[in-house]
PAKOLNU-254347 format. One record per residue (C-alpha): residue number from 1; x, y, z. Coordinates in Angstrom, 3 decimals. Example, Ala and Ser with C-alpha at 12.3 -4.5 7.8 and 13.67 -1.06 7.14 Angstrom:
2
> n/x/y/z
> 1/12.300/-4.500/7.800
> 2/13.670/-1.060/7.140
This chain:
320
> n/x/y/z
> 1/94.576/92.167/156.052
> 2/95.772/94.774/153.079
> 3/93.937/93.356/149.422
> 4/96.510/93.043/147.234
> 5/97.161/95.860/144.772
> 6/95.281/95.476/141.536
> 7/97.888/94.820/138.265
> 8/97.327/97.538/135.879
> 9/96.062/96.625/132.530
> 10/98.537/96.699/129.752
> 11/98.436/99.482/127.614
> 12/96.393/99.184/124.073
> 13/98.105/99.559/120.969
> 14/96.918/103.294/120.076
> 15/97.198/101.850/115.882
> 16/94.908/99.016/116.862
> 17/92.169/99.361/114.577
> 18/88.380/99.328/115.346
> 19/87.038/95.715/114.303
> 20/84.361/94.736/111.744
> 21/81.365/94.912/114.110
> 22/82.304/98.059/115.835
> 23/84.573/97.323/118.878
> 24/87.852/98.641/119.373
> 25/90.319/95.943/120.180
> 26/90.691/95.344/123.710
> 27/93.774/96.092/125.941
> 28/94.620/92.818/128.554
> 29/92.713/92.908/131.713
> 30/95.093/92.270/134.852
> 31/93.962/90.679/137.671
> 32/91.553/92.217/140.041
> 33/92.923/90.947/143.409
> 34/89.951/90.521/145.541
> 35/88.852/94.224/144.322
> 36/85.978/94.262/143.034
> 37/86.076/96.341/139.970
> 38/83.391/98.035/137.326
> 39/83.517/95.690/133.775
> 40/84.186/97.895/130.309
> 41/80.329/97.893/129.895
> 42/79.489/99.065/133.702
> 43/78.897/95.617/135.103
> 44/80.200/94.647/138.764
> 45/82.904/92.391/138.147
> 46/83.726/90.296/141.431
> 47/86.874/89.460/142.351
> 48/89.143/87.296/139.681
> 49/86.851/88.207/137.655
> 50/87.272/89.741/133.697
> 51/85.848/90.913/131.323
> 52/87.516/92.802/127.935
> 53/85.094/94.904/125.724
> 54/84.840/93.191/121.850
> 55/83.407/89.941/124.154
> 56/80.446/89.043/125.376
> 57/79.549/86.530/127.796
> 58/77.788/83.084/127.234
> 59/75.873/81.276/129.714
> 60/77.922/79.420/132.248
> 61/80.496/82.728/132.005
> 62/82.238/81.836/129.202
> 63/83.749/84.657/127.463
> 64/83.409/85.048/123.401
> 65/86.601/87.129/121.535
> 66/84.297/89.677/119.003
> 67/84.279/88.337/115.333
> 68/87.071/90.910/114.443
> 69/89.102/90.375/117.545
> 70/89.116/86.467/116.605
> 71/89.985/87.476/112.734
> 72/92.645/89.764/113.147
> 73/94.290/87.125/115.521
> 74/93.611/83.996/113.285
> 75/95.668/86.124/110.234
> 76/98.389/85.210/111.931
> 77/97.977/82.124/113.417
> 78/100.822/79.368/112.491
> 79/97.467/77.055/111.444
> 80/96.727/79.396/108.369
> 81/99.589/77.971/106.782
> 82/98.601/74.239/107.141
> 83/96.209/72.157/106.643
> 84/95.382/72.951/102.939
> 85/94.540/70.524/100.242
> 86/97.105/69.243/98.637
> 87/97.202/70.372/94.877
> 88/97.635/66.943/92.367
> 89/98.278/66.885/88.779
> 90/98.995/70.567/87.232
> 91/98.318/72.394/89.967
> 92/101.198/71.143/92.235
> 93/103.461/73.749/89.900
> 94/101.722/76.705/92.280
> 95/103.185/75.340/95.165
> 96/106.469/74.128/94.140
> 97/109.563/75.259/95.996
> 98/112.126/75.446/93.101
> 99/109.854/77.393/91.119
> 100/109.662/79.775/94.101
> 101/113.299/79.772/94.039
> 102/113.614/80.912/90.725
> 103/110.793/83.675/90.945
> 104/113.383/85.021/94.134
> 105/115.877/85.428/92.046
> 106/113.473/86.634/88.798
> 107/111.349/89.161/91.039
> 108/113.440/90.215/93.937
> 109/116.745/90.402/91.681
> 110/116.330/91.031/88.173
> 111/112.856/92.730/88.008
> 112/113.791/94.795/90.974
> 113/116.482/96.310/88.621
> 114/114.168/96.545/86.060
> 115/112.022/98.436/87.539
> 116/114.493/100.745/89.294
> 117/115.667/101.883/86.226
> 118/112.471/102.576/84.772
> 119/110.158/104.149/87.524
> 120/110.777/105.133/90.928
> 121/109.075/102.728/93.088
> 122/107.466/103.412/96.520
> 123/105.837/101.265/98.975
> 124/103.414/101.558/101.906
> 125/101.900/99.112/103.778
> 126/99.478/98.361/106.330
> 127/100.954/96.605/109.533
> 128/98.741/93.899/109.665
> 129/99.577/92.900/105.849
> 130/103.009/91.642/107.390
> 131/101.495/89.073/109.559
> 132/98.806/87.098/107.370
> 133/99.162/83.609/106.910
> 134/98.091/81.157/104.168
> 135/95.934/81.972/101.287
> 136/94.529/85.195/100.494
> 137/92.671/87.240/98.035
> 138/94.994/90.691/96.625
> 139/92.747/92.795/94.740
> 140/94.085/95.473/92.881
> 141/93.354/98.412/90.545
> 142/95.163/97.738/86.886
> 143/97.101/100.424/85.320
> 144/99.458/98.744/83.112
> 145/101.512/95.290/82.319
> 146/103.638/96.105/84.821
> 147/101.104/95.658/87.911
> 148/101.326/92.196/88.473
> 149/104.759/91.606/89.201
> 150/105.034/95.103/90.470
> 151/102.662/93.771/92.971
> 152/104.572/90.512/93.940
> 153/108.058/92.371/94.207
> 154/106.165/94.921/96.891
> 155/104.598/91.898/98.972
> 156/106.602/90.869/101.790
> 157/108.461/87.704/100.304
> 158/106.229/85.278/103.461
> 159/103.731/86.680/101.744
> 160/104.528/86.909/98.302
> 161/106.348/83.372/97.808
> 162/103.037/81.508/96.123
> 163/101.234/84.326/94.785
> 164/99.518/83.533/92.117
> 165/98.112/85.841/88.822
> 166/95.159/85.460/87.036
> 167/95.526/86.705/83.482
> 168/94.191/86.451/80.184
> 169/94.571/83.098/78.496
> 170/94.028/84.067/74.961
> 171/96.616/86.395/75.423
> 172/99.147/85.230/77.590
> 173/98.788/81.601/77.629
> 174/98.333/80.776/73.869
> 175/101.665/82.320/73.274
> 176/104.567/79.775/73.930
> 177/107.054/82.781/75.455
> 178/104.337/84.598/77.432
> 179/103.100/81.719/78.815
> 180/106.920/81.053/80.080
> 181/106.903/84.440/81.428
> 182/103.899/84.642/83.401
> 183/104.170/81.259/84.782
> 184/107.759/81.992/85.993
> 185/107.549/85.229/86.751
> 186/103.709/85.530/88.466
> 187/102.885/82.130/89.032
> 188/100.057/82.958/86.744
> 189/97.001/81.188/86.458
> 190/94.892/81.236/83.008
> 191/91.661/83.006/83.309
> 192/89.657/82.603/80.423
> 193/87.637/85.174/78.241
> 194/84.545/85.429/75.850
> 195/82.310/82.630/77.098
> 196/84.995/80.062/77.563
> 197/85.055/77.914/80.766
> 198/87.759/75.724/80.079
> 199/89.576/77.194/83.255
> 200/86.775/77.493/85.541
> 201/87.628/77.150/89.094
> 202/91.203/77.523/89.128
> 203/91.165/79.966/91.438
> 204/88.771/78.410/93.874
> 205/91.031/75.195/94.228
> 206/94.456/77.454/94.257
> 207/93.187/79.392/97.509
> 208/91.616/75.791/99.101
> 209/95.717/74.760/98.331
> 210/96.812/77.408/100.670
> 211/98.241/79.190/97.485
> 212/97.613/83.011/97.598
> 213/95.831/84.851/94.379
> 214/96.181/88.311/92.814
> 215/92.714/89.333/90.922
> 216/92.383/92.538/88.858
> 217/88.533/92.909/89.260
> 218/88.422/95.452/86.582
> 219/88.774/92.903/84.091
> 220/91.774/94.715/82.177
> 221/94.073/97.660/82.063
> 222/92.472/101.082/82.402
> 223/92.496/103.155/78.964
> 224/91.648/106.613/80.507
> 225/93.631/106.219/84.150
> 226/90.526/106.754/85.999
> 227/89.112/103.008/87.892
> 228/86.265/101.469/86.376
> 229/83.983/99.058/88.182
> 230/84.689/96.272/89.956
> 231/83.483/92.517/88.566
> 232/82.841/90.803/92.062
> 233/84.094/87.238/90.898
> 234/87.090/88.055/93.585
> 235/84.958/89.114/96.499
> 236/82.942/86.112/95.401
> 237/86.040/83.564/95.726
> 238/86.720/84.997/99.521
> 239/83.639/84.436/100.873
> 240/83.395/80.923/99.059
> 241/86.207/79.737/100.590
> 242/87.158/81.759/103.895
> 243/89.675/83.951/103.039
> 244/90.578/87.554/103.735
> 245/90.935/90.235/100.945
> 246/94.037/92.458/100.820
> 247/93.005/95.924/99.270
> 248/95.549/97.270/97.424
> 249/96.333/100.473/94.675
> 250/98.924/101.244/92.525
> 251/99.418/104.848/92.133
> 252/101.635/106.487/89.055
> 253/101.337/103.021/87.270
> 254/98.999/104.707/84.110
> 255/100.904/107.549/84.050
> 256/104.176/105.993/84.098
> 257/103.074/103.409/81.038
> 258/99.356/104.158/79.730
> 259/97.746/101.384/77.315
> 260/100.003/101.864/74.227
> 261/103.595/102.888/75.758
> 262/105.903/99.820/75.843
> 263/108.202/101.862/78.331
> 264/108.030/104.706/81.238
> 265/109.689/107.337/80.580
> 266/112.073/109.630/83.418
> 267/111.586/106.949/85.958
> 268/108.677/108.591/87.282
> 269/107.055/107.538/90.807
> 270/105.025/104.751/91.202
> 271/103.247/103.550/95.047
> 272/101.922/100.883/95.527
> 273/100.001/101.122/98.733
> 274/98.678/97.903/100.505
> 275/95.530/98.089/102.896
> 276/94.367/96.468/106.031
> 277/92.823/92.800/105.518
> 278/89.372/92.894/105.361
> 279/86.604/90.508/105.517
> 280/83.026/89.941/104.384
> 281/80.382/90.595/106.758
> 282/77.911/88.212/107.523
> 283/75.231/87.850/104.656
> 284/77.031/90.450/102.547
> 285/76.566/89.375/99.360
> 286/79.167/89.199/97.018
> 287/77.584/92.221/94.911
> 288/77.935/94.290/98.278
> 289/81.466/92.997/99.196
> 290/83.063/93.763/95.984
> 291/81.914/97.487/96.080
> 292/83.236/97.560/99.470
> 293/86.530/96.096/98.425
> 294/86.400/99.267/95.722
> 295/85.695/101.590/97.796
> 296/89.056/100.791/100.365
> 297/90.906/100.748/96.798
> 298/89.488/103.755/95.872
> 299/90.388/105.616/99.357
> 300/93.655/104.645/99.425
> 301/94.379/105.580/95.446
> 302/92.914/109.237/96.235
> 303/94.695/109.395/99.793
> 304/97.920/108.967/97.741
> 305/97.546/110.715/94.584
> 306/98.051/113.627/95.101
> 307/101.212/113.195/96.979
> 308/102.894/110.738/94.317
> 309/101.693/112.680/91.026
> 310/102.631/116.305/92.196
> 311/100.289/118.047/93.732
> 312/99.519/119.507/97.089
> 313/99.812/116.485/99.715
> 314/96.121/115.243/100.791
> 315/95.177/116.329/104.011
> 316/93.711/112.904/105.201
> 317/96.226/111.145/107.575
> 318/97.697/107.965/106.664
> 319/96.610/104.822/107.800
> 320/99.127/102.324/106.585
């Protein structure tokens, strides 16, 4: 009697990232068909038998997805988006629909005009950005006032819909108009300065709502164009509550509008460039994490630069 002819294996993704701990992510095993065949890591598999490399095999044969196999798959699983605690009192606003509505029509309408006719606005994004679910941590470099909704209007709108801002309360929330703007416009959460912990853990029960957050970890707007250290109270807030941290820079933004210009000028080009999803490792403190979470900001500002502000186009290959 003839075995029956092995199924090939389907092909891998050639843009499918290595994972956290190492492992490329596995193509689909087919089935073996009474061949016995050689495993990924030189085993004898027997017949019906298989195995994919990123696993590893528990007693009794069960077979274990690697950490960053089952994290990259989870981003997009339909559960991300449920199952949140429901935000009471004045924290229902960050997950209202209407005021989603109008931030549509504020940030995908109006303040996409805006900023048409003031900059020239480029986007590039990382593949996997597309496909998270539920809440998530967006760290950013800051440039100018512009970032933040510059930000939301360059998120996929599945994405985008909740965000929500920190900024500074004593200077955008104890100002009747600003306080409008940033709450309709951002979703913007206050984020308080000097000592005061009035605020404290806003953010913490926003991302255990499901609702998204933006966090400029520099802890203002750059005054010489060139990043400063990162505060890790963002990286912190992931690994508190479980979330994944979106790297992202904005490239052009300081030269465009610099700390003391009210208004580009010459619509010159701006990118903002989003990153893969990342995750803390396990026991990485939040110290660690957050200069990690710098250092993907950092590559993908100086991957860009040069190519947005003039200059000869880097020579490192692009990744988004």
């Amino acid at each position: 009697m003839t075995p029956q002819k092995p199924a090939p294996n389907s092909a891998q993704d050639p843009e499918d990232p290595v994972d956290p701990a190492g492992a490329v992510f596995p193509a689909r095993s087919g089935d073996a068909g009474g061949v016995a065949t050689e495993g990924p890591d030189g085993e004898t598999m027997q017949p019906g038998e298989t195995k994919q490399s990123g696993e590893s095999t528990q007693p009794g044969g069960t077979k274990q997805p690697s950490a960053g196999r089952r994290f990259m798959e989870s981003l997009s699983a339909r559960s991300r988006g449920e199952g949140w605690e429901k935000p009471e009192g004045d924290l229902a606003k960050y997950r209202s629909r209407w005021r989603s509505g109008v931030r549509f029509v504020l940030q995908r309408v109006i303040f996409r005009m805006v900023v048409r006719s003031a900059v020239t606005p480029q986007v590039v994004m990382h593949r996997r950005v597309k496909s998270v679910r539920g809440p998530f941590v967006l760290v950013a470099n800051h440039t100018s006032h512009v970032d933040g909704p510059l930000l939301a209007l360059s998120l996929p709108w599945a994405q985008g819909r909740l965000l929500s801002t920190g900024v500074a309360t004593d200077y955008w929330f104890e100002h009747f108009f600003r306080r409008i703007f940033v709450r309709t416009m951002l979703n913007a959460f206050p984020i308080d300065r000097g000592g005061n912990r009035k605020n404290s853990g806003t953010s913490r029960k926003l991302l255990r709502a499901g609702v998204p957050i933006l966090v400029f970890p520099e802890g203002g707007r750059q005054s010489s164009g060139q990043m400063t250290s990162f505060k890790p109270g963002g990286a912190a807030l992931a690994i508190s509550v479980g979330v994944p941290v979106i790297p992202a820079a904005i490239v052009g933004g300081y030269e465009a509008m610099p700390k003391g210009r009210n208004w580009p000028k010459g619509r010159p080009p701006v990118r903002v460039v989003f990153g893969e999803p990342i995750i803390s490792d396990e026991d990485e403190s939040a110290v660690d994490f957050s200069d990690r979470i710098r250092g993907r900001v950092k590559d993908l500002y100086e991957q860009h630069h040069d190519e947005v502000l003039g200059a000869d186009a880097p020579d490192e290959e692009e990744t988004a």
